[in-house]
N, C-alpha and C positions, 0 to 999 in steps of 0.2 A: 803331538796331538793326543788329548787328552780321550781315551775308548768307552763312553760310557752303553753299559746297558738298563733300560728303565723296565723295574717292574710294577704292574699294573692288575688291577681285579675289576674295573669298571669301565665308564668312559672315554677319559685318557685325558681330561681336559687342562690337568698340569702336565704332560705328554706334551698337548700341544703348545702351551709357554714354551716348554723347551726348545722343539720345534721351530715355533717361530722366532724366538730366539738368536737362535744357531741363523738362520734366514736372513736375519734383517741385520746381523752383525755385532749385535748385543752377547752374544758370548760367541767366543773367537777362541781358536787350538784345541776345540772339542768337537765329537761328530757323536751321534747317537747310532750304534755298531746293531745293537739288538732292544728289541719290548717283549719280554716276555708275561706272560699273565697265567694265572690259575686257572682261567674261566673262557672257555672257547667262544663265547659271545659278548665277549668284551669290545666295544665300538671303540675301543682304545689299541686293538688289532688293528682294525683295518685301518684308524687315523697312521700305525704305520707303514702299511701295505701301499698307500696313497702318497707316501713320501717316499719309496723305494728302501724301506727297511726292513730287514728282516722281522718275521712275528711269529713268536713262536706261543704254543701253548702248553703247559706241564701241569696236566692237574691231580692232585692227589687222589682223583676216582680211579687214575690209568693203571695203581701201585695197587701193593697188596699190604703194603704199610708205611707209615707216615716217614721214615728211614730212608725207603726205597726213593720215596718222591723225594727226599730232601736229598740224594744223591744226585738225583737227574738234575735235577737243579744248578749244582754245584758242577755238576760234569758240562752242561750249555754254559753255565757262567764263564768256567774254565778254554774251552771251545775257543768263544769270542775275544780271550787276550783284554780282560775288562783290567782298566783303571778303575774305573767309581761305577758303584752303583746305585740306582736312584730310587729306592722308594716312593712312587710317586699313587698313592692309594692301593699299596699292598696289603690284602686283608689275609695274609699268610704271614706266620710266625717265620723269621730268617733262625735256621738252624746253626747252633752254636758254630759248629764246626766251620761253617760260613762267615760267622761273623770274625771269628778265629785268626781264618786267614786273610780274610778281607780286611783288616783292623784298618779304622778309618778311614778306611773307601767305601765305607755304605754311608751315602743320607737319607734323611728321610724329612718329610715333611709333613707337618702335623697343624690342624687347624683351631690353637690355642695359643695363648702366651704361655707355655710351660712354665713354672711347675702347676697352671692352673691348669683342670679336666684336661687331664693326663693318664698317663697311664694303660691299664688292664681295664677293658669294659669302654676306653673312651674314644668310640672311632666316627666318622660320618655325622649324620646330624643329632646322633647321640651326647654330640659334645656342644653342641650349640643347644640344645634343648636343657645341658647342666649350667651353661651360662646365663639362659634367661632365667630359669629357676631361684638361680642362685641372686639375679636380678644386678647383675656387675655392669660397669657402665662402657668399660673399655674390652676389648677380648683382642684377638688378631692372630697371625700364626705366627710359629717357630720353622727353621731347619737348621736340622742336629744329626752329629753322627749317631748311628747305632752300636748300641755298645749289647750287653748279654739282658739290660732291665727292658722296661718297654717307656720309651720315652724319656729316657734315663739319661743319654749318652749327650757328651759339651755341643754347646749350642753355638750353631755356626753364626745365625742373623736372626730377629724377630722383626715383624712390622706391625704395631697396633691399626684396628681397626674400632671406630663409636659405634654402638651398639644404641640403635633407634628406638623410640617410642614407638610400641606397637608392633616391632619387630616379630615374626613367624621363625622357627628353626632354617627353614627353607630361605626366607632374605637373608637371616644371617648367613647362613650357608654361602648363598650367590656373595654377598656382598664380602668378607671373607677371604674368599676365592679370587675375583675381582681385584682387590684392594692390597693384599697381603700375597696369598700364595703366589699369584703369577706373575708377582715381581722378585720376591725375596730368593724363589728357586734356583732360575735363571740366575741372579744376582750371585749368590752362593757357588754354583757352579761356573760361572765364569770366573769370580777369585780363585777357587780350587786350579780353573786349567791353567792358570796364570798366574799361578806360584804365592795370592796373597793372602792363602788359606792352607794351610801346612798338609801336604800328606805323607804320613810316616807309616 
């Protein structure tokens, strides 16, 4: 059984793909152990308080420095006996030493076709407001491990999503989400718990 812990800074609403997921049978030899989030009013908390998981909150305000917090971190991750960890809108930098030991059991999921509006700077609807700009006709998301770059690390699945005439950051956003994220995560993770995505 595959221990994953998700961490979160907002809503939760790849949380809940996962979630429902694990539910309905679509990923199977995985259980979701812990959610932790930076941000004590994350609705991404209590989606998992309402499934009977544990939810913890570590926010770098409780530290006297960025160190400090990145140890607590690493001592709950440590705690919970995690296989994989899930990036699932973590708007906090994972501290080398984490990624370290965690070598290919962090993903993450990013809402672009990588190498497109990537990177440093490109998170939330910051990234769909570079693809309408940029005026592209396709976008969709990625999930990829983490490795030490941002958005850097081999990419596990992508799923393209069309990008509409008339299109708002916020549609893209939903539709994105919709269409991409909340199949391709699940998806990823249940090849990972079921040996057809390599963890070394």
């Amino acid at each position: 059984m595959l221990r994953i812990g998700v961490f979160v800074s907002g809503g939760g609403t790849n949380l809940q793909a996962i979630l429902d997921a694990i539910d309905n049978g679509t990923i199977t030899n995985a259980s979701v152990e812990v959610v932790i989030s930076n941000n004590s009013s994350a609705y991404a908390l209590q989606r998992a308080e309402d499934h009977g998981i544990d939810a913890v909150c570590i926010s770098p305000r409780e530290f006297e420095d960025r160190e400090q917090f990145y140890q607590a971190l690493m001592n709950k991750t440590d705690e919970y006996r995690l296989d994989l960890i899930v990036l699932a809108g973590f708007l906090v930098a994972i501290p080398e030493a984490m990624i370290k030991k965690y070598r290919n059991r962090i993903i993450n999921v990013h809402p672009s076709l990588i190498p497109s509006f990537c990177g440093v700077g490109y998170y939330g609807l910051k990234v769909h407001e570079a693809a309408l700009e940029r005026g592209v006709k396709i976008t969709g998301a990625t999930v990829h491990y983490v490795d030490e770059g941002t958005d850097t690390g081999p990419i596990i699945l992508q799923k393209a999503v069309e990008v509409r005439k008339g299109d708002t950051p916020k549609d893209l956003q939903r539709r994105v989400m919709e269409e991409a994220e909340w199949i391709i995560l699940p998806k990823a993770i249940q090849m990972i718990a079921n040996g057809q995505e390599e963890i070394v």
